[in-house]
C-alpha positions as CSV (number, residue, x, y, z in Angstrom):
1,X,-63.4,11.5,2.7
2,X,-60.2,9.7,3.7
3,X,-59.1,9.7,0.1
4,X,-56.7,13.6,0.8
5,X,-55.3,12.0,4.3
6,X,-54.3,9.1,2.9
7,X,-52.6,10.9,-0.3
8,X,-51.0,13.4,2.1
9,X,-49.6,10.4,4.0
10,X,-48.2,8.7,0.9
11,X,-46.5,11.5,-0.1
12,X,-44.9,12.4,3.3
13,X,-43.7,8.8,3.7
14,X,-42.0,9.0,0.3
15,X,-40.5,12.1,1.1
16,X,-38.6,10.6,4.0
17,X,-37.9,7.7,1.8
18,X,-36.0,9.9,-0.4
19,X,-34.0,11.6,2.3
20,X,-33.4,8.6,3.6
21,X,-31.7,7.0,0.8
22,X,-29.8,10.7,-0.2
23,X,-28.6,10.4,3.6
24,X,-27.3,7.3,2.6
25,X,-26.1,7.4,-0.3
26,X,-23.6,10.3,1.4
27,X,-22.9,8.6,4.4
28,X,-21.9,5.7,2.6
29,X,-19.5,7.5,0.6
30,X,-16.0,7.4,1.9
31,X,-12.8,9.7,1.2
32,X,-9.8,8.1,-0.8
33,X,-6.4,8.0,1.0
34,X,-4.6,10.5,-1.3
35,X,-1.8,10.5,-3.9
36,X,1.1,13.1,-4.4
37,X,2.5,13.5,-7.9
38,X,6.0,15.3,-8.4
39,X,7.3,17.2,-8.1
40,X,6.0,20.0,-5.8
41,X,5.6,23.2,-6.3
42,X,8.3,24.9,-5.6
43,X,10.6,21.6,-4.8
44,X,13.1,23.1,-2.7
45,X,13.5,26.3,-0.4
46,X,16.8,28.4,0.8
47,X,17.1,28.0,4.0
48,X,16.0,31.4,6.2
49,X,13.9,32.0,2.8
50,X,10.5,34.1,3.4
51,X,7.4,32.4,4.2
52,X,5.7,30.9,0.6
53,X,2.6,28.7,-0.5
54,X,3.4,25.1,-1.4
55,X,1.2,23.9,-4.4
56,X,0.7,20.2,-3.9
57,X,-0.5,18.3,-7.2
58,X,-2.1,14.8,-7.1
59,X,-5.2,12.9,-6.9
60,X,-8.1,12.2,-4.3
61,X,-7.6,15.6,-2.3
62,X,-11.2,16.5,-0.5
63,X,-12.1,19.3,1.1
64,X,-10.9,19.0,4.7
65,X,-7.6,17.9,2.9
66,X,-4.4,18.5,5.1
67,X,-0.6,19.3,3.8
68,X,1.3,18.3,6.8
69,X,5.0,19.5,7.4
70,X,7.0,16.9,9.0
71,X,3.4,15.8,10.6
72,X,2.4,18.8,11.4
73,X,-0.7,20.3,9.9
74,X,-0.3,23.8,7.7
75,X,-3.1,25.8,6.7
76,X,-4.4,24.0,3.7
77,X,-6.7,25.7,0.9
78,X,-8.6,23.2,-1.7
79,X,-8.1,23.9,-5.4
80,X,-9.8,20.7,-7.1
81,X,-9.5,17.4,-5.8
82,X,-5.7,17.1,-7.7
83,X,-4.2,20.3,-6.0
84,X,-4.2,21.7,-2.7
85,X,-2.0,24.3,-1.4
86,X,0.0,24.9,1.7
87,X,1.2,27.8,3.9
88,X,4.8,27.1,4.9
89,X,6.2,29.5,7.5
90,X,9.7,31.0,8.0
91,X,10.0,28.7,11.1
92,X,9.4,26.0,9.0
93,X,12.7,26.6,7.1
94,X,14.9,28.0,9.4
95,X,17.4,25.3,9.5
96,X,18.9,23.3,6.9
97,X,16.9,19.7,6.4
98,X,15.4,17.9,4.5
99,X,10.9,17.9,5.3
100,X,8.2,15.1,4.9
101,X,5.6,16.0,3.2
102,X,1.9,14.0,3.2
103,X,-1.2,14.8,2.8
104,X,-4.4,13.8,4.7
105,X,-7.6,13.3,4.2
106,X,-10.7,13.4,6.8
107,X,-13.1,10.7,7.7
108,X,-14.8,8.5,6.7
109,X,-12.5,6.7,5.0
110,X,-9.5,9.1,4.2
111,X,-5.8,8.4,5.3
112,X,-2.4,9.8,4.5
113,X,-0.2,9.7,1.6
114,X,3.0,8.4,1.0
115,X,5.4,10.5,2.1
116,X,7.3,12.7,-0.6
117,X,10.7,14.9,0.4
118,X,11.5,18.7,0.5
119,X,14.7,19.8,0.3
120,X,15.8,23.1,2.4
121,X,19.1,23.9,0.8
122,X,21.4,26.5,1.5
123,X,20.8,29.8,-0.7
124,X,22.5,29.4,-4.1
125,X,23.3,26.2,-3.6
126,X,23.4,24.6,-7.5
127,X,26.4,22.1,-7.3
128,X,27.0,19.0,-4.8
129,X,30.1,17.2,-3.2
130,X,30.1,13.5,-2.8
131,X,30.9,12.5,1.2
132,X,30.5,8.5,0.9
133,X,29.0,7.2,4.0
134,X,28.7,3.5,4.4
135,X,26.9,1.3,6.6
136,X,26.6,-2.3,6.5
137,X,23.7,-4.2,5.7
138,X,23.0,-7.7,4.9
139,X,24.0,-9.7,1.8
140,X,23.1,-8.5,-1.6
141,X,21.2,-5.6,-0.9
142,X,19.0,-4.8,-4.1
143,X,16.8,-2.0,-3.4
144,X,16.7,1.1,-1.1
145,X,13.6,2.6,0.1
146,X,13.4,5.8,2.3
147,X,11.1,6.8,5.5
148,X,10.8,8.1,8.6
149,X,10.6,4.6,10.5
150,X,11.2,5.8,13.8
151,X,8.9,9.0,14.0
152,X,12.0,11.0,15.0
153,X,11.9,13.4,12.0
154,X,14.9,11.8,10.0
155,X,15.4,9.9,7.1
156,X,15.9,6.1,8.0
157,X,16.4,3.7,5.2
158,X,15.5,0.0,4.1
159,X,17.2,-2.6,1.8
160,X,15.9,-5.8,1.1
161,X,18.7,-8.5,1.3
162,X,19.5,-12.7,0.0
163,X,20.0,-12.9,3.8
164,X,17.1,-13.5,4.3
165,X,16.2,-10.5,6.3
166,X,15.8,-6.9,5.6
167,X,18.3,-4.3,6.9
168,X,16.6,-1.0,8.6
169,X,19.1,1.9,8.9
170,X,17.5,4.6,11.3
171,X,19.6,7.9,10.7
172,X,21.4,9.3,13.4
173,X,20.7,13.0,11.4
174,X,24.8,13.4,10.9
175,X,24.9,11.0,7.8
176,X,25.7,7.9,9.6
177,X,23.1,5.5,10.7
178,X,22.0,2.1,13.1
179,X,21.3,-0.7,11.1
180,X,19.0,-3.3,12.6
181,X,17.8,-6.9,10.8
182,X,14.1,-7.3,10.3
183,X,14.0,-11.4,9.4
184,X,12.1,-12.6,6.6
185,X,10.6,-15.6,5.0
186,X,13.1,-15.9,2.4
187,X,15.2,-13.9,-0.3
188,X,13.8,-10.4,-0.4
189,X,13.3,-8.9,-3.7
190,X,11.7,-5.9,-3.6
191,X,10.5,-3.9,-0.7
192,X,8.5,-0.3,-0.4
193,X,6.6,1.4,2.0
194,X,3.3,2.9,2.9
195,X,0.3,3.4,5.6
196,X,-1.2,-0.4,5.2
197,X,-3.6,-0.3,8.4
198,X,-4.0,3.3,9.0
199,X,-1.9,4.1,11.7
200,X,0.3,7.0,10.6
201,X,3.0,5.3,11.1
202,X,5.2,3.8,7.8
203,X,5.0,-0.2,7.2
204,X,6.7,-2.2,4.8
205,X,6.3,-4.4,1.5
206,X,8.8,-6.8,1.1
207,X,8.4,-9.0,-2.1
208,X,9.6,-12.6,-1.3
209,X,10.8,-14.0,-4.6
210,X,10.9,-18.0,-4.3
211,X,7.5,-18.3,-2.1
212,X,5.7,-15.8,-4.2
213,X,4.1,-13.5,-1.9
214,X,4.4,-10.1,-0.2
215,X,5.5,-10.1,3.4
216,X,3.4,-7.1,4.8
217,X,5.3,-5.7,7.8
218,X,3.3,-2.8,10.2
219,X,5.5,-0.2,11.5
220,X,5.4,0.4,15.7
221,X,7.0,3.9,14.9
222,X,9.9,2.9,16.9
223,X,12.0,1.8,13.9
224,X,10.8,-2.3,14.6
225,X,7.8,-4.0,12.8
226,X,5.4,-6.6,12.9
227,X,4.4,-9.2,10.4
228,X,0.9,-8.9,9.5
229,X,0.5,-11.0,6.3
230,X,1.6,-12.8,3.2
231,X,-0.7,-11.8,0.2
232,X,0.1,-14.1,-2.7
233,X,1.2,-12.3,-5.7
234,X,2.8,-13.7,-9.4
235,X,6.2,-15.5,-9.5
236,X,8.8,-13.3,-7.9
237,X,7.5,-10.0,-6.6
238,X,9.7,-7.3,-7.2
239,X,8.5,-3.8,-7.8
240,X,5.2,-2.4,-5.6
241,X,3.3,0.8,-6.0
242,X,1.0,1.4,-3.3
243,X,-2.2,4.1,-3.7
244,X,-5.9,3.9,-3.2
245,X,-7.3,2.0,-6.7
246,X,-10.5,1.8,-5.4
247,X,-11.0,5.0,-3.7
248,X,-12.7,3.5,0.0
249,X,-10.2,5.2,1.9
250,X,-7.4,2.2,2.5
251,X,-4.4,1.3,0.9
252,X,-4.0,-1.1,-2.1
253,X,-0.9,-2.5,-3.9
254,X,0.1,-2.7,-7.2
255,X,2.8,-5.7,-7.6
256,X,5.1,-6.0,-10.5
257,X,6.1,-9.9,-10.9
258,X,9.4,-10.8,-12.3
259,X,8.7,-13.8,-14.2
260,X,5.1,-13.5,-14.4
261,X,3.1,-11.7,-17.8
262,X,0.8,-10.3,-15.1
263,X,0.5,-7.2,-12.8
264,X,-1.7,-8.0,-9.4
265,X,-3.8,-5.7,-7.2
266,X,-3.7,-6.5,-4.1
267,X,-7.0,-4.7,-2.2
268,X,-6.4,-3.8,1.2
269,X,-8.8,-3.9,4.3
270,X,-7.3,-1.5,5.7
271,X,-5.3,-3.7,8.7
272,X,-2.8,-4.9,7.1
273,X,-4.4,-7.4,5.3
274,X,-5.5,-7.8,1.9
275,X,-7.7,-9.7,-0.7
276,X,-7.0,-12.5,-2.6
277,X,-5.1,-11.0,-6.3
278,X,-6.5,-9.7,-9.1
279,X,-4.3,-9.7,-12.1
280,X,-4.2,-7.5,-15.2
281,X,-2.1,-9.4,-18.0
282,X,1.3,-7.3,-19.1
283,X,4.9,-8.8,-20.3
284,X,7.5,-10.0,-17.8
285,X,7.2,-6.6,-15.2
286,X,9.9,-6.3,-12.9
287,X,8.3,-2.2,-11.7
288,X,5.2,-0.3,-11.8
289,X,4.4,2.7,-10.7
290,X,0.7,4.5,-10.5
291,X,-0.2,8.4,-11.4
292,X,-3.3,10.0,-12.8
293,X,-2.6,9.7,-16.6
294,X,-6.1,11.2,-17.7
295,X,-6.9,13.6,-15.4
296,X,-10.3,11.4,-14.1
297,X,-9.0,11.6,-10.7
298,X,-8.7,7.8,-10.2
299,X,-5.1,6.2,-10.0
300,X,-3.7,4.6,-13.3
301,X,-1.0,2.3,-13.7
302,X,2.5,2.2,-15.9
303,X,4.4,-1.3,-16.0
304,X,7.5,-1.8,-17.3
305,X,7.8,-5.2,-19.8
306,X,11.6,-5.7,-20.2
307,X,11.3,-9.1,-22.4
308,X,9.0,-7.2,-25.0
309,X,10.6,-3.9,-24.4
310,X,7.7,-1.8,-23.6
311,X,5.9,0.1,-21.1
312,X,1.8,-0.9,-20.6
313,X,-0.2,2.3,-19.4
314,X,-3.2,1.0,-17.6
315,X,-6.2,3.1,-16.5
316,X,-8.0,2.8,-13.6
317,X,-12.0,2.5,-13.1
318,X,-11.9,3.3,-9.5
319,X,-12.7,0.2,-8.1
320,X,-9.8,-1.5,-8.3
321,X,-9.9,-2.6,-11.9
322,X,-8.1,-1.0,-15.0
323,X,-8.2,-1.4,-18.7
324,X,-5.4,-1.8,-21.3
325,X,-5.1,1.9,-23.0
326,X,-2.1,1.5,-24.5
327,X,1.8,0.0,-25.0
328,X,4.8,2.7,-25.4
329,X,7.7,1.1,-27.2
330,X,10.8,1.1,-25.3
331,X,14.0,-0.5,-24.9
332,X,14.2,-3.2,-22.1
333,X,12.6,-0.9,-19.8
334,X,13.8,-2.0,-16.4
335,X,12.5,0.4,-14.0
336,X,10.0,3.4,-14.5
337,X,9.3,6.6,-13.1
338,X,6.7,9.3,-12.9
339,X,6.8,13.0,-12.6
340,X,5.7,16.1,-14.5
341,X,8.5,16.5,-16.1
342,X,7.9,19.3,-18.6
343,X,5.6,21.1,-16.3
344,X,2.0,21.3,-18.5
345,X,-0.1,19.5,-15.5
346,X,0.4,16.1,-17.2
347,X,2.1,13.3,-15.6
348,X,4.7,11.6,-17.7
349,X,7.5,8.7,-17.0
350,X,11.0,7.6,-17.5
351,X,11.9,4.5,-18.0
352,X,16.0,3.2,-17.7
353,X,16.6,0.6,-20.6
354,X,19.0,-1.6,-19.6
355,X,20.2,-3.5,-22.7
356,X,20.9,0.1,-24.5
357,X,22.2,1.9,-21.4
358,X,19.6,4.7,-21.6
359,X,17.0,6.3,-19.9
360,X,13.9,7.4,-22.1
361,X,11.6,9.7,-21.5
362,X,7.7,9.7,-22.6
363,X,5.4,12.7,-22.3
364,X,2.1,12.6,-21.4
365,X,-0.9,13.9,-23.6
366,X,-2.9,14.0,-20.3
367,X,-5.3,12.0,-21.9
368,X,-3.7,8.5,-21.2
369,X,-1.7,8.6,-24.1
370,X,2.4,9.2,-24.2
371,X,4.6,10.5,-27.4
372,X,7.5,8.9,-28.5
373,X,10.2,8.1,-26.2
374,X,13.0,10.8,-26.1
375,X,16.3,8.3,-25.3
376,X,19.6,9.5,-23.2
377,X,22.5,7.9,-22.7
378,X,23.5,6.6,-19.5
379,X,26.2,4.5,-17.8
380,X,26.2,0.9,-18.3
381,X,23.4,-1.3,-17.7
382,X,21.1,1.4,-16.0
383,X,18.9,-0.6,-13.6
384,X,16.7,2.1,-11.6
385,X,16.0,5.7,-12.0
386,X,14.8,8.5,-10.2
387,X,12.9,11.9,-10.4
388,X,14.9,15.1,-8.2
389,X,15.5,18.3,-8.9
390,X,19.6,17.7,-8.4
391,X,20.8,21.6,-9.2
392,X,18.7,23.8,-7.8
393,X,16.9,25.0,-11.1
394,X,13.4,24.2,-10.2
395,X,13.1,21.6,-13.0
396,X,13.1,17.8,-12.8
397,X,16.3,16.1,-13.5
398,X,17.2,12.0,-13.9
399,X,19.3,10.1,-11.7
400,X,20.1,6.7,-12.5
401,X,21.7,3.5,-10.4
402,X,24.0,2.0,-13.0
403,X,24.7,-2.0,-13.0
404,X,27.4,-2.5,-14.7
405,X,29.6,1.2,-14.0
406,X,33.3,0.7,-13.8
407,X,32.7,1.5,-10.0
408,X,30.1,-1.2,-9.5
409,X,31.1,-2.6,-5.7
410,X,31.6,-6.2,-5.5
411,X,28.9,-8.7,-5.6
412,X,29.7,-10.3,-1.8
413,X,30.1,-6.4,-0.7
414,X,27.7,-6.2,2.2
415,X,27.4,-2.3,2.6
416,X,25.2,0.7,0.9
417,X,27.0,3.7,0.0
418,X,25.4,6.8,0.9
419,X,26.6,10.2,-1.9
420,X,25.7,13.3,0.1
421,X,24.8,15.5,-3.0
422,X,26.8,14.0,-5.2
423,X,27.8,16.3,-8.3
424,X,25.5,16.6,-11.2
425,X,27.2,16.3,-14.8
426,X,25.7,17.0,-17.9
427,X,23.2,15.7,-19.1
428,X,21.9,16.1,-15.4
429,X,22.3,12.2,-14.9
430,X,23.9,10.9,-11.6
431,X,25.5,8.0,-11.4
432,X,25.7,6.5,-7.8
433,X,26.4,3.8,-6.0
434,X,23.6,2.1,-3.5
435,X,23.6,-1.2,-2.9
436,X,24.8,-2.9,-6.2
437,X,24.0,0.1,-8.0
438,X,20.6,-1.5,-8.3
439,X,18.3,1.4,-6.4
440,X,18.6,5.5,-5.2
441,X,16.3,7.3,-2.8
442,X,15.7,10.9,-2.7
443,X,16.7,12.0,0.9
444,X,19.2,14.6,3.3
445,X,20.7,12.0,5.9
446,X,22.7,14.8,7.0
447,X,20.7,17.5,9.5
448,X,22.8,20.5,10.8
């Protein structure tokens, strides 16, 4: 008699077992901080041009996903989770300047990219002028890195130093700039930025080459910052790409090591501090940089290997972990790259090879596999490169920071040189001059 109560029962209580478990299943789910890939679509505006939709191409966008202009939200509509688009007003490019774009994602989990720059230019504009500005900095600068430190909606820039100490110049918006010293533990030789405890506001990297480790500095969005920790990393720390590798919504680190045959991962918490290394074994890596490679939506890894003159393409699981796909010959690749730089949805890389004075450029299949480098000359001893759209064409062109140039500044020079738009020459490759020709940054220091 009790036997159809009883069954009833039984199967009511594993109905709510399943829900339960489906309702957390979803609730422990969390959005991944997402990445930007360049270059954006378009990459520049005219200034006083018509209102347009910016297509923004990436990984981990969600629905809820926000393009924010300057930090500002714009309406956002969600292609997949690698493209979202934005509408960008006439307001919004009224004025000559350059704009901060990021993306956010909602909660749980969720954050805000890195930032990437968009250029309003004035109509036509195809050609540059160089206008050195220079500002002193501490000794030996060796890298530049760009951000908006002090949330005043210009482009400040960093430069790690032999100091010890790392110069922060916060723009005045007329091309000239403040320069204050944020000390560090020792010799810094490599620095970058990103969100590293959530905050919105930008924090800094700064690899600290004789003890080893990563000085992790939070950002008070007044243009000072706070030490928060010292990850351990290989020998010498020098290149850093940050991005979500295991998709929980906080910021992680890739590390290139100088004179280590490893790359580590550095796992974030999400407050600034992070988890003991995990190391994937390359050549002698003095960059990296991170990109969706096979269109899986999870971030994948390039690192450059100078002593066996190759690039390693690594792809990632998801959780923080990647495997070996393959090794790109190259030339003593020194610093790398990524962009879409033929425009068929696929991320590829550059690479500048200093020992051969080129810049090569790989393709991607969009299946985690590059052709054959395509090499261009450079000037001498080409030790960074970077991705801009320098003429106003709407396609990618290379700029390179070039060692040993007949204008290379003097080794006890204490300065970085700032070229305003510096002209473009064929074949679209700038030579400039920032802080021993070692590092550029995209940016507009000058707001009118």
């Amino acid at each position: 008699m009790l036997r159809r109560p009883f069954t009833l029962i039984l199967g009511t209580m594993h109905l709510l077992l399943a829900i339960l478990i489906v309702g957390c299943n979803a609730w422990a789910q969390t959005n991944p901080v997402p990445f930007i890939s360049v270059p954006l679509s378009p990459d520049a505006a005219p200034v006083r041009g018509g209102a347009f939709n910016l297509t923004v191409n990436g990984t981990g966008f969600v629905p809820g996903s926000i393009v924010k202009w300057n930090t500002d939200p714009r309406t956002t509509t969600f292609i997949n989770s690698g493209q979202v688009t934005a509408a960008i007003t006439e307001t919004d490019i009224a004025n000559m300047k350059t704009a901060v774009i990021t993306v956010t994602n909602p909660g749980p989990g969720g954050g805000t990219s890195s930032d990437v720059f968009f250029p309003v230019l004035r109509a036509g504009t195809t050609r540059f002028r160089a206008m050195p500005v220079t500002s002193s900095v501490g000794s030996l600068p060796a890298r530049v890195v760009a951000g908006d430190f002090n949330d005043d909606g210009k482009v400040d820039l960093a430069t790690p130093n032999t100091s010890p100490d790392v110069s922060i110049l916060l723009a005045h918006g007329d091309g000239t700039f403040t320069t204050q010293t944020l000390p560090v533990q020792a010799t810094a030789s490599g620095l970058a930025t990103g969100d590293f405890n959530g905050d919105g506001e930008v924090d800094l990297i700064a690899g600290i080459s004789s003890l080893d480790v990563a000085d992790i500095f939070l950002g008070n969005g007044d243009g000072t910052f706070t030490l928060s920790s010292s990850p351990a990393a290989g020998a010498s720390p020098c290149g850093f790409a940050p991005g979500d590798f295991d998709g929980n919504g906080t910021l992680d680190i890739a590390v290139a090591n100088c004179y280590s045959d490893f790359v580590s991962i550095l796992i974030g918490n999400g407050d600034g501090t992070f988890q003991e290394q995990r190391t994937f074994a390359t050549g002698s890596a003095p960059a990296v940089a991170t990109g969706d490679f096979n269109g899986d939506n999870k971030l994948d890894l390039v690192v450059t290997n100078d002593g066996d003159s190759s690039v390693s393409v690594f792809l990632g699981a998801g959780d923080g972990t990647f495997g070996l796909s393959t090794v790109v010959p190259q030339a003593t690749p020194e610093w790398v790259v990524v962009a879409d730089f033929n425009l068929d949805g696929y991320l590829d890389f550059a690479a500048s090879n200093w020992a051969t004075s080129t810049v090569s450029v790989s393709l991607g299949n969009g299946d985690g596999s590059f052709q054959p480098r395509v090499a261009y000359a450079t000037g001498s001893i080409p030790n960074s490169v970077v991705a801009g759209d320098f003429n106003g064409d709407g396609i990618l062109d290379l700029a390179t920071a070039n060692f040993g140039a007949s204008e290379f500044p003097s080794f006890a020079e204490k300065k970085v040189e700032l070229l305003r738009r510096p002209t473009i020459s064929e074949p679209d490759l700038l030579h400039s001059r920032f802080a021993w020709e070692t590092s550029i940054r995209m940016g507009d220091w000058i707001w009118r």
